[in-house]
Each structure stands twice: as C-alpha cells, then as structure tokens.
C-alpha atoms as one frame of an Amber mdcrd trajectory, in Angstrom:
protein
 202.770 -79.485 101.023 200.707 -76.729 102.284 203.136 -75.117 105.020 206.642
 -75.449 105.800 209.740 -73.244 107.867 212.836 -72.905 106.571 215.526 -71.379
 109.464 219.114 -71.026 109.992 221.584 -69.197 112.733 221.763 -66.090 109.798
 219.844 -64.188 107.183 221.988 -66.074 104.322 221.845 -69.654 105.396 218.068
 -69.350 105.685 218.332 -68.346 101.920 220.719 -70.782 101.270 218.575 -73.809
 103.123 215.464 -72.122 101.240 216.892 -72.780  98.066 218.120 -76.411  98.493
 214.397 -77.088  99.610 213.166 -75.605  96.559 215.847 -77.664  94.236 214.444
 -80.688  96.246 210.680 -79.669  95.278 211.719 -78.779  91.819 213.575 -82.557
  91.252 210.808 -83.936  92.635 208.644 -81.887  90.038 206.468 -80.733  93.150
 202.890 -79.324  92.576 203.390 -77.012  95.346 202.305 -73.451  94.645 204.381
 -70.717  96.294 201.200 -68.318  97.538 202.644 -67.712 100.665 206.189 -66.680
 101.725 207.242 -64.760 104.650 211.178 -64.507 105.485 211.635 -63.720 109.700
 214.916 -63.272 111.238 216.673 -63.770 114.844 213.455 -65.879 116.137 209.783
 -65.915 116.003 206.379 -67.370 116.413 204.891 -69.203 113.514 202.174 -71.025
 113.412 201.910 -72.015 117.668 205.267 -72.847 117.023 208.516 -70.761 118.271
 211.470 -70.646 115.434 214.830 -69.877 116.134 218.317 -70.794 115.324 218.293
 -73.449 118.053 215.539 -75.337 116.081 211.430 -75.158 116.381 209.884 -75.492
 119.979 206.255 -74.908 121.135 205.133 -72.160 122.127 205.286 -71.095 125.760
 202.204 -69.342 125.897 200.105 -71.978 123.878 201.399 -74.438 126.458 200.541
 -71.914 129.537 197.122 -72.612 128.839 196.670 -76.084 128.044 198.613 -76.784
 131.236 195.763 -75.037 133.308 192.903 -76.428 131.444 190.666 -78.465 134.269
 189.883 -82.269 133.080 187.453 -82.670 130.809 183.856 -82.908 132.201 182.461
 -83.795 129.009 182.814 -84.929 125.385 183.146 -81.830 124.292 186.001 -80.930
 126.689 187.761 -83.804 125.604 187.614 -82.747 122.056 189.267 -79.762 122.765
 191.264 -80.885 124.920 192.949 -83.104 122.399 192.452 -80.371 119.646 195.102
 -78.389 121.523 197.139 -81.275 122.794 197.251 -82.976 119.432 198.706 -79.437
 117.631 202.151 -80.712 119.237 201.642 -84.551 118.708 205.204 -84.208 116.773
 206.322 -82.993 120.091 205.126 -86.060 121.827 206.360 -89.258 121.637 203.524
 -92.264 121.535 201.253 -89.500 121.643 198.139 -91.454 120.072 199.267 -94.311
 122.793 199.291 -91.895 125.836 195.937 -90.361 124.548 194.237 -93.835 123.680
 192.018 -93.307 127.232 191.354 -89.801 126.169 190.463 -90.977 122.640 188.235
 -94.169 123.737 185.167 -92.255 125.274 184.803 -90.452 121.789 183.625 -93.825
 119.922 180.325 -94.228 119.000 177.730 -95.565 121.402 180.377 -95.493 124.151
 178.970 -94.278 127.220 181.494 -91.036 128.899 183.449 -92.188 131.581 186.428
 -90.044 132.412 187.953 -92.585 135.127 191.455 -92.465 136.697 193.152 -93.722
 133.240 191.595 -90.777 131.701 192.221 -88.009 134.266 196.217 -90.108 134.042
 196.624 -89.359 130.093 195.462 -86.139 130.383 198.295 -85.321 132.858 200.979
 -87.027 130.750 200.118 -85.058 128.345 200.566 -82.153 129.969 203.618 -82.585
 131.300 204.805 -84.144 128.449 204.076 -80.869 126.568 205.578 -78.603 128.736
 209.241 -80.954 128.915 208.688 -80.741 125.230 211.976 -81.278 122.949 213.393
 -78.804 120.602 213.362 -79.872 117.073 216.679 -79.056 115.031 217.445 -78.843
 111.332 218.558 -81.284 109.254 221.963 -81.442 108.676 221.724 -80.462 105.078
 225.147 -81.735 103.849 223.488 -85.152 104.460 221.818 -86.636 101.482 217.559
 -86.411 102.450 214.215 -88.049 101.290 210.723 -86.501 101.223 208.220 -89.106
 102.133 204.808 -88.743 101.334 201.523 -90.839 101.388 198.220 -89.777  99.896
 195.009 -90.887 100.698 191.630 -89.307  99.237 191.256 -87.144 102.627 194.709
 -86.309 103.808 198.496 -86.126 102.961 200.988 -86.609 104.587 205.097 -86.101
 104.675 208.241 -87.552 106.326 211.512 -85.682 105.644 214.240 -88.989 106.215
C-alpha cells in the first residue's frame, strides 16, 4: 500500500483505528514501510480529498474547477480532462462506463470526434462529481478483509 487515511470523530479513536490497521498489516505480514505518517485532527485536506469525522469527500475546490473546464477541443483536453475526473473515479459509480465516449477517441488510429455522446459523458461527469457521496468508515467492530491483486505494473486493494 503506498497511501492510506485513518480518521475518527476524536484524537483517540483515530489512534485506536490506527492501530487495528496496523495489527491487520502486521497479521498479514505486510511489506509496507511506514516513511510517511502525519496525524490531523477536527478535518482536513489530504491528498484532493477532504477528511473529517463524517467520512472522506472531494474536495470542493478541486471540483470548482473541473466543473468549469470547457469540453475538450482536443486529445489532449480529453486527457486531462479525465486525469482530473478519474482522481474521484471511487466517487463515481460506472465511472469507466459513463466515460467510455470520452475514453474511445484516445485509441489508436481513431480519428477525434467529440460528438454529442462525448460532450453527454463529459457532463455526467461533472455533475456526477459535484453530487458526489461521502465515504464513511468501516464499522470496525465488524470482522474485515484486505483484498489485493498484483500485476507486474500496478496493485491494487479492496477493503471488504
């Protein structure tokens, strides 16, 4: 794992939820090196990402600006487009689905052509980010899995 939060409504059940995580990583004999640890309180911005007790929503500002961005005009607009869009793909739901139109144009030999379904997902997407969900904690006197899948370019996790 390269980054993760740990939050709770006080100073205490952070450290309490900090250390269950690291009993989890420590069962799991986790390679995970500790390089980086920063302890926040009340609420904050991490990472594009605003942390609080109520759970982790995107950040206001971040989404301020991708809702004013004009359609793309260009590959290159669409790639960034989707660079800052797809930051909150967890906020999303069917978020590769809705962006499909967006993605299409990008594939080799494929001439641009940012029609009506285009200009269509790139609304949904904004509105969809700015109605975006909060995300809460995990009830932690539930029993919980870490998921992960490894490939020889990425990684990737899934706390069930």
């Amino acid at each position: 794992m390269d980054d993760f939060s740990i939050y709770g409504d006080s100073f205490d059940q952070c450290l309490h939820h900090l250390e269950l995580v690291l009993a989890k990583m420590q069962e799991k004999e986790s390679n995970s090196k500790l390089r980086e640890m920063s302890l926040h309180g009340g609420q904050g911005i991490v990472l594009g990402h605003k942390i609080s007790g109520r759970g982790i929503e995107v950040d206001n500002a971040k989404i301020e600006v991708i809702a004013k961005l004009p359609p793309p005009k260009s590959i290159k607009d669409i790639k960034s487009f989707l660079g800052h869009a797809g930051f909150y793909r967890r906020f999303i739901k069917d978020f590769r689905k809705i962006a499909r139109p967006l993605i299409n144009p990008l594939t080799k030999d494929v001439p641009f052509d940012f029609n009506n379904e285009c200009f269509k997902s790139c609304e949904k997407l904004k509105k969809d980010l700015v109605s975006a969900p909060i995300i809460s904690a995990p009830n932690w006197a539930q029993p919980f899995e870490i998921m992960c899948d490894v490939s020889d370019f990425t990684i990737g996790a899934v706390l069930g």
